[in-house]
BASE-472280 format. One line per field, with one value per residue (C-alpha): residue number from 1; residue in one letter; y negated, x negated, z negated. Coordinates in pm, 1 decimal, always signed. Layout:
<rs>
num <- NUM/...
residu <- a/...
v <- Y/...
u <- X/...
w <- Z/...
</rs>
This chain:
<rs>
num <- 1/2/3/4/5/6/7/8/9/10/11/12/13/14/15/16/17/18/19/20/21/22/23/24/25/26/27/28/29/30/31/32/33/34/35/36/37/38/39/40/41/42/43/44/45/46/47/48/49/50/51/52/53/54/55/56/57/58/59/60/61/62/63/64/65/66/67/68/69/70/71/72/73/74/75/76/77/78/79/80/81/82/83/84/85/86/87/88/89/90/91/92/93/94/95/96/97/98/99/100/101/102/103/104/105/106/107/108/109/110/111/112/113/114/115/116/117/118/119/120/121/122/123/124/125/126/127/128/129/130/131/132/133/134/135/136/137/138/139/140/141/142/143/144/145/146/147/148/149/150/151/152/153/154/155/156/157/158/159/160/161/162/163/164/165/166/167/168/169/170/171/172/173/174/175/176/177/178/179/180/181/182/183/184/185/186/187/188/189/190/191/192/193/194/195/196/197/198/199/200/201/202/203/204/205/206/207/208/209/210/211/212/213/214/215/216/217/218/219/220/221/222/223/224/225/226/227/228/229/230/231/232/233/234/235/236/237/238/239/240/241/242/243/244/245/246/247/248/249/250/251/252/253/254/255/256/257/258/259/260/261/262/263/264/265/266/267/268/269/270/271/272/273/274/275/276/277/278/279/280/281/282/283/284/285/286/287/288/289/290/291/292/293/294/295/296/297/298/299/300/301/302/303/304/305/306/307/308/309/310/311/312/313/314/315/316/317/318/319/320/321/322/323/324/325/326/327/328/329/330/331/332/333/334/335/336/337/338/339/340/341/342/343/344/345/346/347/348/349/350/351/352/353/354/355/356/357/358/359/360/361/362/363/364/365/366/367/368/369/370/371/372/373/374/375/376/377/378/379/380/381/382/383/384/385/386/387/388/389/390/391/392/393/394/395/396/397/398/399/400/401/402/403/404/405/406/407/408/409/410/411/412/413/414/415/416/417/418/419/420/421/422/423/424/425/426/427/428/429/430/431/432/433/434/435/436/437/438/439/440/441/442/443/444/445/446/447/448/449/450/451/452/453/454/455/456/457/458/459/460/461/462/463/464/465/466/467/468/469/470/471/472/473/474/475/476/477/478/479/480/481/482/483/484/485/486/487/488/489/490/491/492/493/494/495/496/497/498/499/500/501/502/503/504/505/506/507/508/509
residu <- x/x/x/x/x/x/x/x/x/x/x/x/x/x/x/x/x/x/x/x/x/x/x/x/x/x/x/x/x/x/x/x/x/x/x/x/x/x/x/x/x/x/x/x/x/x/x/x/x/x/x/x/x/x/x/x/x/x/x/x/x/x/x/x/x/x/x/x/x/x/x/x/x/x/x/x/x/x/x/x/x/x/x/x/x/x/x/x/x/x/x/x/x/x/x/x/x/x/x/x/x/x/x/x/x/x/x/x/x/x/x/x/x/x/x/x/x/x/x/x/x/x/x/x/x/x/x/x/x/x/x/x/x/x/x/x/x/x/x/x/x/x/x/x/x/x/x/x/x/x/x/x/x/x/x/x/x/x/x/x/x/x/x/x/x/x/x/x/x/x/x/x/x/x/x/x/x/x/x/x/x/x/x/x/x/x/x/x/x/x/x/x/x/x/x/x/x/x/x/x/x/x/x/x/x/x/x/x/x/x/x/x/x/x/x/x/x/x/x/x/x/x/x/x/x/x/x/x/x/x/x/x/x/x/x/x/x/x/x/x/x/x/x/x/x/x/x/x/x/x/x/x/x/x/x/x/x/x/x/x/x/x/x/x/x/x/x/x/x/x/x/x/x/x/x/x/x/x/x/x/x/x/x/x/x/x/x/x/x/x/x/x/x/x/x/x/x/x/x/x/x/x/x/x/x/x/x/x/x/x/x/x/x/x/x/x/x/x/x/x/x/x/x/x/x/x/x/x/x/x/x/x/x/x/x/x/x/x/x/x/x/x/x/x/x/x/x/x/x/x/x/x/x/x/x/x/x/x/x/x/x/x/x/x/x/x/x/x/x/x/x/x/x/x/x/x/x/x/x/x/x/x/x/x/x/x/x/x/x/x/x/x/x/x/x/x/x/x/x/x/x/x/x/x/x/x/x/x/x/x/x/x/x/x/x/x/x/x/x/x/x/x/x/x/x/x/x/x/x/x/x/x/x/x/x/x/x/x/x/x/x/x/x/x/x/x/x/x/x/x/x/x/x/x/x/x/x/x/x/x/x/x/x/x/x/x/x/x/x/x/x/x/x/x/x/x/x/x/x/x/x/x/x/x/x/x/x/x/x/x/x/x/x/x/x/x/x/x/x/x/x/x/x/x/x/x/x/x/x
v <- +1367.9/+1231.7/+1101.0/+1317.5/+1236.3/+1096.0/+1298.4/+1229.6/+1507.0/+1610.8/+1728.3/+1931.3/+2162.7/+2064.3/+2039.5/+1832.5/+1544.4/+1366.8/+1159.2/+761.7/+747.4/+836.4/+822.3/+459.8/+499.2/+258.8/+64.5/+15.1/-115.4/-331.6/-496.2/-504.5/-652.4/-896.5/-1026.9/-1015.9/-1275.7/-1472.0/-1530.2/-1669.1/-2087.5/-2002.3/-1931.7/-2262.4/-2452.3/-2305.6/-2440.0/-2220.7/-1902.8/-1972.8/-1962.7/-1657.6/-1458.2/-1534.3/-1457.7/-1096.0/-1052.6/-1152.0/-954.1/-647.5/-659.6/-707.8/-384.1/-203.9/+77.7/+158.8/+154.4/+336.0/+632.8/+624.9/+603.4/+928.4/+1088.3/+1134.6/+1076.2/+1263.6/+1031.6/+940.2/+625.2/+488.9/+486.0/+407.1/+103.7/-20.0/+11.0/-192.4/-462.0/-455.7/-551.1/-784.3/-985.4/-933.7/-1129.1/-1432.9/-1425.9/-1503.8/-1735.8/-1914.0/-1882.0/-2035.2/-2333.3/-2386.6/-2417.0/-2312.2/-2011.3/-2267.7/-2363.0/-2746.1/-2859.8/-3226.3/-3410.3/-3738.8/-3844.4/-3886.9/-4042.9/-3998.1/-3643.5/-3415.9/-3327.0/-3585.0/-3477.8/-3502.1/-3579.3/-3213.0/-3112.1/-2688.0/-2463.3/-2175.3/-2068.4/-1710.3/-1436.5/-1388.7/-1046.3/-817.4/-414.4/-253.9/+148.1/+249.2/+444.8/+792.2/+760.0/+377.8/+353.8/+4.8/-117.6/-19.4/+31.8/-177.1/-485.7/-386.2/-609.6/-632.7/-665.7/-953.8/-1079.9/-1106.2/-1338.6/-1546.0/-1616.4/-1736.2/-1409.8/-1176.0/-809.2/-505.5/-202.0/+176.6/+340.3/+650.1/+995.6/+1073.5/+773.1/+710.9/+610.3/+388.4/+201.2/+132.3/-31.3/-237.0/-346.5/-466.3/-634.5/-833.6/-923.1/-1036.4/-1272.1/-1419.1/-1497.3/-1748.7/-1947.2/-1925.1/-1736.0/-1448.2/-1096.2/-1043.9/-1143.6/-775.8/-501.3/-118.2/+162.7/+563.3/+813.4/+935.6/+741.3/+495.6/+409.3/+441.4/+219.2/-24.7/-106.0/-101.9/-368.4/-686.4/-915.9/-773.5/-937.6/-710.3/-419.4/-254.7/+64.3/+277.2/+642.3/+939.3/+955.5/+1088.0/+941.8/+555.2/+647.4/+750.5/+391.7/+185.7/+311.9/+214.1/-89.5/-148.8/+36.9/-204.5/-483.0/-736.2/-498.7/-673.7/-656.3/-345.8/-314.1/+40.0/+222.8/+544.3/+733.1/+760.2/+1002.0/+728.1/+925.4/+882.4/+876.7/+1027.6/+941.5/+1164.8/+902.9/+822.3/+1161.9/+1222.6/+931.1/+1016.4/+1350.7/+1441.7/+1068.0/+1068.7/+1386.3/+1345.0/+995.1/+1198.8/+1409.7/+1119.5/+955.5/+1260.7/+1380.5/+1098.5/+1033.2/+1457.0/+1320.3/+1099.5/+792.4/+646.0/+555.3/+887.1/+1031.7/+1307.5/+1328.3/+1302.4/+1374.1/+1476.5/+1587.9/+1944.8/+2070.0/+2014.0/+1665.6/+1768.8/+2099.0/+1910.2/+1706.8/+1983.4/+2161.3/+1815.8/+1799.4/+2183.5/+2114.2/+1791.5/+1962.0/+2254.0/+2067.1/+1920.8/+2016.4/+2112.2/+1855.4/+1838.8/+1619.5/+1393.3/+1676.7/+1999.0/+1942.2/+1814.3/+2070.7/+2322.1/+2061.9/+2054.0/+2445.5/+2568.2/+2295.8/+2415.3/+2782.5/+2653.9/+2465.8/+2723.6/+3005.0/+2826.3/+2980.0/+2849.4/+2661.1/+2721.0/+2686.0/+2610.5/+2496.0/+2637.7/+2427.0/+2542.7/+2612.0/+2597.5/+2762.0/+2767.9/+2363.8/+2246.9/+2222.1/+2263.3/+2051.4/+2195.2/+2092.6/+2273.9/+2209.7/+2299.3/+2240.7/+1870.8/+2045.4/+2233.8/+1865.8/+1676.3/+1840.1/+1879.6/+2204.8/+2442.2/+2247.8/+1945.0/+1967.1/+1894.7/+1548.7/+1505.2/+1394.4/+1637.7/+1477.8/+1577.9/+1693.4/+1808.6/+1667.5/+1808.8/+1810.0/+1828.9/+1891.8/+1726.1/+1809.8/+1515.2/+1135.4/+1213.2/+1465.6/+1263.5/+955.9/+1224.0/+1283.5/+932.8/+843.8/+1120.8/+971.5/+769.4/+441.4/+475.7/+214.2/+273.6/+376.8/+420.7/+440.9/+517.4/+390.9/+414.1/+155.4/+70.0/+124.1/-126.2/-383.8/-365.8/-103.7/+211.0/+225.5/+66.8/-234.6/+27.0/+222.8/-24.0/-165.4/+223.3/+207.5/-157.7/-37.0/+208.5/+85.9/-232.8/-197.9/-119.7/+4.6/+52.5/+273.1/+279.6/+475.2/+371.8/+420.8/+104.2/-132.9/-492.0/-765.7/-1052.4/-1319.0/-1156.9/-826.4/-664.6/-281.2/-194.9/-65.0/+82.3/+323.8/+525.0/+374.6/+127.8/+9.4/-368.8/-565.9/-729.2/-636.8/-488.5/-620.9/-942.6/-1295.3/-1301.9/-1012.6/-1333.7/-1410.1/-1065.6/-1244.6/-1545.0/-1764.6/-2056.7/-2335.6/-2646.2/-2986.0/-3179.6/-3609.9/-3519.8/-3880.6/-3864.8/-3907.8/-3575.0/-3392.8/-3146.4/-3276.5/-3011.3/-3225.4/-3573.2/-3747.0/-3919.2/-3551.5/-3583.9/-3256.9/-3289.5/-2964.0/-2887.3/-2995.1/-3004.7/-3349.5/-3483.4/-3244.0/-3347.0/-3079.4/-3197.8/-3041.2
u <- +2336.5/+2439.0/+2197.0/+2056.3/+2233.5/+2045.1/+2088.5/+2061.5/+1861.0/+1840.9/+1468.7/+1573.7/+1771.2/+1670.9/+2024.5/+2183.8/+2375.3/+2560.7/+2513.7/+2414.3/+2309.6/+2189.7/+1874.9/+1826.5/+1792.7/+1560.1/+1885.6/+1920.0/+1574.7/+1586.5/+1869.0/+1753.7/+1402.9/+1606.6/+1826.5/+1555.9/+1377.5/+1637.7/+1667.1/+1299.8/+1439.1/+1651.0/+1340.4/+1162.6/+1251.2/+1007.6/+1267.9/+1530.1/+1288.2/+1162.9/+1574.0/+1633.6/+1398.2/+1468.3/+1803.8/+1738.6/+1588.7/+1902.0/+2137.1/+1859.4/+1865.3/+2219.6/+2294.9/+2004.8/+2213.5/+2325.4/+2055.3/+1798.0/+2113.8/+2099.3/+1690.0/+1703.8/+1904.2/+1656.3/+1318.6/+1410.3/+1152.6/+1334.0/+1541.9/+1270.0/+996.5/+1232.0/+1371.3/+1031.5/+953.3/+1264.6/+1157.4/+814.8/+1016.5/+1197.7/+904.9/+722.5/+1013.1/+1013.4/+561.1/+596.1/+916.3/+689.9/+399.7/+612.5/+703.1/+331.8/+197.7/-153.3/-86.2/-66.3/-445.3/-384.2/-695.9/-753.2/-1042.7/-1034.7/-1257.5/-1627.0/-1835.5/-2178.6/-2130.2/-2348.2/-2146.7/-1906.4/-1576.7/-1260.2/-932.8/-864.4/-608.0/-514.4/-256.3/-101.2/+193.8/+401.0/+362.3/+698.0/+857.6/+698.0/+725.4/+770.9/+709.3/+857.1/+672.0/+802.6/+663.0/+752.2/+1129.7/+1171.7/+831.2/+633.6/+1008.5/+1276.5/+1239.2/+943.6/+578.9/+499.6/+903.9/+869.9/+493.5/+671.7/+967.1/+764.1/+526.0/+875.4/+866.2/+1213.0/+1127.9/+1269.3/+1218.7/+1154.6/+1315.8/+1159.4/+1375.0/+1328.2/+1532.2/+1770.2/+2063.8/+1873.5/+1739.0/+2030.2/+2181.7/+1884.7/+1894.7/+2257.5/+2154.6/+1855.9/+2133.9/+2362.8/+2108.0/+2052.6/+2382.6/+2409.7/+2139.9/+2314.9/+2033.5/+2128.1/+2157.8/+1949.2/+1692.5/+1640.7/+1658.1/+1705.9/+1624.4/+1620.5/+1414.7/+1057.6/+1159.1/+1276.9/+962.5/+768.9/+937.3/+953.9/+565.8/+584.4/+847.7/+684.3/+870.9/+734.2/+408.7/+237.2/+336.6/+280.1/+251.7/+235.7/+201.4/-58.8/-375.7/-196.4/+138.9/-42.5/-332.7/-131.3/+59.5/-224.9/-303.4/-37.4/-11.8/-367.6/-280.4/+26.6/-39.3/-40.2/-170.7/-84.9/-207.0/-150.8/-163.1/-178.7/-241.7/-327.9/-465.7/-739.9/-942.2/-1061.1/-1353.8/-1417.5/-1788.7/-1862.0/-2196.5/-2354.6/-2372.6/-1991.0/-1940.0/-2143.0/-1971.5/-1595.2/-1596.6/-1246.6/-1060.5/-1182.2/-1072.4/-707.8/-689.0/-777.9/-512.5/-267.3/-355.0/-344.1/-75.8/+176.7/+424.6/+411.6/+60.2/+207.7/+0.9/-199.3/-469.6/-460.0/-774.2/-863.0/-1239.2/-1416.8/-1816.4/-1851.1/-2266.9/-2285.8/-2371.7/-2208.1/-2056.3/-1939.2/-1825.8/-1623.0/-1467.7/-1334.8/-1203.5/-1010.2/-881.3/-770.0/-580.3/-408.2/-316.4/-212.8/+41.1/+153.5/+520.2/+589.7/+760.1/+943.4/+755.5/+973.6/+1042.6/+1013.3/+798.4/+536.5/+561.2/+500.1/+169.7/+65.6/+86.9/-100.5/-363.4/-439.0/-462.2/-705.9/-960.7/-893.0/-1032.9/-1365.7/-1672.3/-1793.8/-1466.0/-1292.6/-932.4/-963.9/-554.4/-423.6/-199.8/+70.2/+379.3/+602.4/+978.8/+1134.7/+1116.3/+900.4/+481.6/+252.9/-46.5/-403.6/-747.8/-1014.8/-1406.5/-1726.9/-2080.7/-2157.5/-2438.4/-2153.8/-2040.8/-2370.4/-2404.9/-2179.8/-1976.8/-1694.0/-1650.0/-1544.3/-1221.3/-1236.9/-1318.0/-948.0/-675.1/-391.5/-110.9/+26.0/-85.8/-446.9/-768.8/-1150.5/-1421.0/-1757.5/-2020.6/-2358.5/-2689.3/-2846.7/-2808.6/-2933.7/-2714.0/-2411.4/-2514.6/-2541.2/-2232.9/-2092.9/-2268.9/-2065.1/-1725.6/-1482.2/-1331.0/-1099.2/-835.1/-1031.0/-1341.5/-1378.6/-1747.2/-1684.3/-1982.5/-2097.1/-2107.9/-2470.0/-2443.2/-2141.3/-2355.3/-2609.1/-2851.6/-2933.3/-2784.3/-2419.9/-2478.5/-2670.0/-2370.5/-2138.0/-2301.9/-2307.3/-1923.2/-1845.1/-1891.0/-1673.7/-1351.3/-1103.3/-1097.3/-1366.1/-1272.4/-1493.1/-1365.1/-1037.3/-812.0/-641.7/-311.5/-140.5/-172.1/-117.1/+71.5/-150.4/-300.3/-657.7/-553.3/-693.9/-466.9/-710.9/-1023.7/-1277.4/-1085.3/-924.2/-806.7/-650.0/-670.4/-743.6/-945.9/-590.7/-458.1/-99.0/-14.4/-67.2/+5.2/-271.6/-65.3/+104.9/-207.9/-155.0/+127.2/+21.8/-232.2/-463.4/-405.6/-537.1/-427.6/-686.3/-652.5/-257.3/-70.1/+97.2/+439.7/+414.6/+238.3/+431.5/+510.4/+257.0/-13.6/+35.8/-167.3/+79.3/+123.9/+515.8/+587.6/+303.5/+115.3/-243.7/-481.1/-870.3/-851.2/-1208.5/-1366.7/-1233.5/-949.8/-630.5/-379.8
w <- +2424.0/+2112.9/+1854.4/+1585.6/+1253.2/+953.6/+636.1/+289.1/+125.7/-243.3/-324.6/-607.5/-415.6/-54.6/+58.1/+236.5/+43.7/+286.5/+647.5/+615.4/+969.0/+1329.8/+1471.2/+1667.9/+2059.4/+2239.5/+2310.2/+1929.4/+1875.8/+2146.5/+1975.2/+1651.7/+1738.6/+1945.7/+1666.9/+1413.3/+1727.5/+1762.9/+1372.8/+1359.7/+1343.4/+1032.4/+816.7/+949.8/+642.0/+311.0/+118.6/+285.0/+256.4/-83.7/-178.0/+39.5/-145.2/-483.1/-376.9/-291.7/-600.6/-812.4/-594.8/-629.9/-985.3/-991.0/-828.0/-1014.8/-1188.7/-823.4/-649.6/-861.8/-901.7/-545.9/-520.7/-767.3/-624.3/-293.4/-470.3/-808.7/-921.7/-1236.2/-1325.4/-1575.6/-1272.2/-1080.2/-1275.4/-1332.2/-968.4/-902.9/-1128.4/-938.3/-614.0/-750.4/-931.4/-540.6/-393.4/-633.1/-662.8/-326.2/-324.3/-502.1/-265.6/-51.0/-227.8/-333.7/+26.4/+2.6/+236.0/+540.1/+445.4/+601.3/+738.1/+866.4/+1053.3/+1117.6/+1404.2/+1359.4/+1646.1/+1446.4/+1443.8/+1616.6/+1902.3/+1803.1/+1598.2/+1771.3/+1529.4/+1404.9/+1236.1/+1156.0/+958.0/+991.3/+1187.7/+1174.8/+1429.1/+1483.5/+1455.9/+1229.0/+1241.6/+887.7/+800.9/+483.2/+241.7/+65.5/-243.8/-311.0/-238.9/-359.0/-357.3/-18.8/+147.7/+290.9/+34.6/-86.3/-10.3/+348.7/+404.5/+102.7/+241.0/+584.6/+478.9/+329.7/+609.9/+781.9/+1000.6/+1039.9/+982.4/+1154.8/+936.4/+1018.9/+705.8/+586.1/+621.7/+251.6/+154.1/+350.5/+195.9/-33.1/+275.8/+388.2/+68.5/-24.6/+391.2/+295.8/+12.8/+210.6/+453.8/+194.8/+60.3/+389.2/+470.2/+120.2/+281.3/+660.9/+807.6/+1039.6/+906.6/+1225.0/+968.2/+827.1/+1071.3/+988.8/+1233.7/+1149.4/+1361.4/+1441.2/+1805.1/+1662.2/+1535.1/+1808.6/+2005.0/+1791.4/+1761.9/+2126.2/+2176.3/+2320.0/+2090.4/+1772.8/+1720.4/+1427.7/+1155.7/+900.4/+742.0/+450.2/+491.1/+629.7/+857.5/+1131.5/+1147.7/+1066.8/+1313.4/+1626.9/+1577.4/+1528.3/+1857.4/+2025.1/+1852.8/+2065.9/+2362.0/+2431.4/+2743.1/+2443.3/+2148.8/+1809.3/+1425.8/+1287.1/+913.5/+769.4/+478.9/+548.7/+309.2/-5.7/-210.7/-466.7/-582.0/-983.9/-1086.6/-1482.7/-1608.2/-1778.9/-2122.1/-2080.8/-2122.4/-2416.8/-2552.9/-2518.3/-2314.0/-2456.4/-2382.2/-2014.1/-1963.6/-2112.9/-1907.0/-1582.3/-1633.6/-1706.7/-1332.4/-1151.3/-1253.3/-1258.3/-1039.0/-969.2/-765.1/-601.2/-579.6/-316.9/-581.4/-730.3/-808.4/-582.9/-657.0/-915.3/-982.4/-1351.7/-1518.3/-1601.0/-1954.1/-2245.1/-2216.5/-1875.6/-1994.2/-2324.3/-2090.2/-1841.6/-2145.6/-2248.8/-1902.9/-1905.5/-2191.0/-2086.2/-1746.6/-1858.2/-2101.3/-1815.5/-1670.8/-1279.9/-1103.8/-768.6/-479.8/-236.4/+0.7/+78.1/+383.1/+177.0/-116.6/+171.1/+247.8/-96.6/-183.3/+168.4/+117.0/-245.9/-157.8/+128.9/-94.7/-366.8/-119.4/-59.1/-195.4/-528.3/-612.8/-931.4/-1105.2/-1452.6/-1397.0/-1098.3/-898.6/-632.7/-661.8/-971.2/-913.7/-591.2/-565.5/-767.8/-802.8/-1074.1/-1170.3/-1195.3/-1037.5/-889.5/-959.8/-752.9/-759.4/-633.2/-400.3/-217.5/-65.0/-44.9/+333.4/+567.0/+603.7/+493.2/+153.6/+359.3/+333.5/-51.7/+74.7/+228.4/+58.7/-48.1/-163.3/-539.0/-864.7/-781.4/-793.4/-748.3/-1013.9/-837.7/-1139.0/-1022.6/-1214.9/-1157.1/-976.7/-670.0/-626.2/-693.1/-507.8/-198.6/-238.5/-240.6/+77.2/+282.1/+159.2/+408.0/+305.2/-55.7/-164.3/-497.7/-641.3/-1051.3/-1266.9/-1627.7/-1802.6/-2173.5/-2387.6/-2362.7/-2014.8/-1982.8/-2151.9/-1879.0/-2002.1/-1762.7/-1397.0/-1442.9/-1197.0/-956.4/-990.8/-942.8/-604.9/-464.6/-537.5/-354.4/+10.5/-62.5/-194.1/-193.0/-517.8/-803.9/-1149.6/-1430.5/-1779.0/-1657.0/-1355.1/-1053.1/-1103.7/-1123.1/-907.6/-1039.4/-833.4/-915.9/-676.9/-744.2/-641.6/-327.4/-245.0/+81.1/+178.4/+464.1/+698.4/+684.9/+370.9/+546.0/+939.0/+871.8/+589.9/+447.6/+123.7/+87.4/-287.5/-424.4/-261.7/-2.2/+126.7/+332.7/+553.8/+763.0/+945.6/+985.5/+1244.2/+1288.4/+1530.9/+1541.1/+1718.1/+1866.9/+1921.7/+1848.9/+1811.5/+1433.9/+1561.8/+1701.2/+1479.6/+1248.9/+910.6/+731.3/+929.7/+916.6/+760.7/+484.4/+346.2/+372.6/+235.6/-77.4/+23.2/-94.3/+213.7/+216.9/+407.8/+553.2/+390.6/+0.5/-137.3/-243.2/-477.3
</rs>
């Protein structure tokens, strides 16, 4: 039978744009994951990775007017998101080029003997080494920056680890130019194309997780999809790391003084994160506990305003516009809920923005109302009014894991006064990531960021954004009593290559 063709789709219209592909057989993973093995020895040398991946970033940028065309033209997420998304990818690649360079990421660890030591210390001597083949699943709503080139593609090079990459249906074409342009980059530094592997299908990617040579993936996408392969990932004879993001309600918490305080500016800033990127985000906000009364009823009318000035916009594909309209009309059919802004459909393929609200009490017990506590993907979120503290903290301790979790706080409150800190250490167990008087949306690349969180957030501890992002494909291993001369250069004790070390105990830079 011959292999399903891969189509390029246009979300505007949902037609068919043209063919960039077939589906991969097993046959075609096999050989992918095999070349992508076999180019593991070409990325040995940081100096050789640290080049490669600035390298993709100037041939990126130098094709940007193409590629974000072509990214439009699937995502219709606009060339100005687009292009800044682009840029995001591209300052990725070289963050961790220089990562690379730096050397901290192999944490060098040395122990010299010590016979007075209770039991005695051996000569010890640890670093890090890569895991070898790593599994990436694109995301839809990042086409640069969660996709083909995008961070735990970028994360994965620089960890000296080749990448084989399961590109997502709703882009494509785009996939398979930025792939080209990974490969080009590779080949000015003689390393294998090999390096950077492409595969299309739903097959596709399950066979690739279960491949024995890839040693550990990762993922960006829904509960289900990221769930069935983290259990395969486990069920294999050798089960293997699997990093996914999954999904995120990032509840918001309104006190009832911030409210008082700037009802009408919270309300229009909700709006603002909800509704950008047509919903889109993993960090949108999808719940958020506001007081009742008048603050609480000032900011509603702020955020009815805002959201109703708010134009329809088209989602990444029809399959998920279907999603987003049938889960609305489901929570909007629940007893007690509201639609100040109804959201649904907009024309024939497009959505409109709105949110829903219901009494806090309605989710502080389990039942019906439960499936307000679910993500659903686009412009929407939940206002649960709560009449007192108690009543939202209830509701906090019934939520699952978030990427986020947001307290906006008055002034005094900010400065300590009233139940900020209490507030703010209710949040922490929920969340990778705790925002005060601000919103979600966004997510910084910076060395102190942390994009993860308790399941089903995400199925591992490890971040996804920022430069730690490199540990997920890496390990320890130490040499014990080792003779010098054999000893890789990262470990001797002379420091050859001039890497930060904490040496007996005393850290070097």
């Amino acid at each position: 039978m011959a292999a399903a063709p891969v189509w390029s789709v246009d979300p505007r219209t949902g037609k068919q744009r043209e063919q960039v592909a077939v589906e991969a057989t097993a046959q075609e993973v096999d050989t992918a994951v095999r070349a992508a093995h076999a180019a593991r020895g070409a990325l040995a040398d940081r100096t050789v990775r640290s080049a490669f991946l600035r390298s993709a970033a100037e041939l990126l940028e130098g094709a940007k007017d193409h590629l974000v065309e072509a990214a439009d033209a699937e995502t219709a997420l606009g060339p100005v998101r687009l292009t800044g998304e682009l840029a995001r990818t591209c300052y990725q690649l070289r963050a961790f080029a220089d990562i690379v360079d730096e050397g901290a990421f192999l944490d060098v660890v040395i122990n010299h003997p010590d016979d007075t030591a209770t039991p005695p210390i051996p000569d010890l001597r640890r670093y890090k080494v890569p895991l070898g083949v790593v599994a990436v699943y694109s995301a839809s709503n990042f086409p640069f920056a969660f996709s083909v080139a995008g961070g735990d593609t970028a994360s994965a090079l620089a960890a000296g680890c080749p990448v084989v990459v399961k590109a997502h249906p709703d882009h494509p074409g785009l996939s398979e130019l930025v792939a080209a342009t990974l490969r080009r980059a590779a080949e000015q530094h003689d390393i294998p194309k090999g390096v950077v592997g492409l595969v299309h299908g739903f097959e596709a990617g399950v066979e690739l997780v279960k491949h024995p040579l890839v040693s550990a993936a990762g993922f960006t996408g829904s509960v289900r999809g990221g769930r069935a392969l983290f259990d395969a990932a486990a069920a294999r004879p050798v089960p293997i790391p699997f990093h996914g993001e999954l999904g995120s309600l990032n509840p918001v918490v309104i006190t009832e003084a911030a409210a008082a305080e700037r009802a009408e500016a919270i309300g229009t800033g909700l709006a603002g994160s909800m509704t950008l990127g047509v919903g889109q985000f993993c960090v949108k906000p999808g719940l958020v506990l506001a007081p009742t009364g008048a603050a609480g009823d000032r900011l509603l009318k702020s955020l009815t305003d805002a959201v109703s000035n708010t134009d329809a916009g088209v989602l990444l594909d029809h399959r998920m516009r279907d999603n987003f309209v049938a889960g609305v009309a489901e929570r909007a059919e629940l007893p007690d809920v509201d639609a100040p802004v109804t959201p649904g459909a907009g024309s024939e393929h497009t959505v409109s923005p709105g949110f829903l609200t219901v009494p806090a009490g309605r989710l502080a017990a389990e039942g019906e109302h439960d499936l307000l506590l679910e993500e659903c993907f686009g412009p929407i979120t939940v206002v649960a009014r709560y009449e007192d503290d108690s009543e939202a903290g209830a509701v906090l301790s019934r939520l699952p894991g978030n990427l986020t979790a947001t307290v906006h706080l008055s002034a005094e409150e900010a400065a300590g006064e009233g139940r900020g800190a209490e507030l703010l250490a209710e949040l922490t167990p929920l969340a990778g990531r705790v925002l005060v008087n601000g919103w979600p949306t966004g997510v910084a690349v910076a060395p102190a960021q942390h994009h993860g969180g308790p399941y089903p957030a995400t199925t591992s501890t490890s971040t996804s954004v920022g430069g730690t992002a490199i540990e997920r494909w890496l390990r320890p291993v130490a040499y014990q009593n080792a003779p010098e001369a054999l000893l890789p250069a990262e470990l001797r004790d002379e420091n050859p290559l001039g890497l930060p070390r904490r040496f007996n105990g005393r850290l070097e830079r």
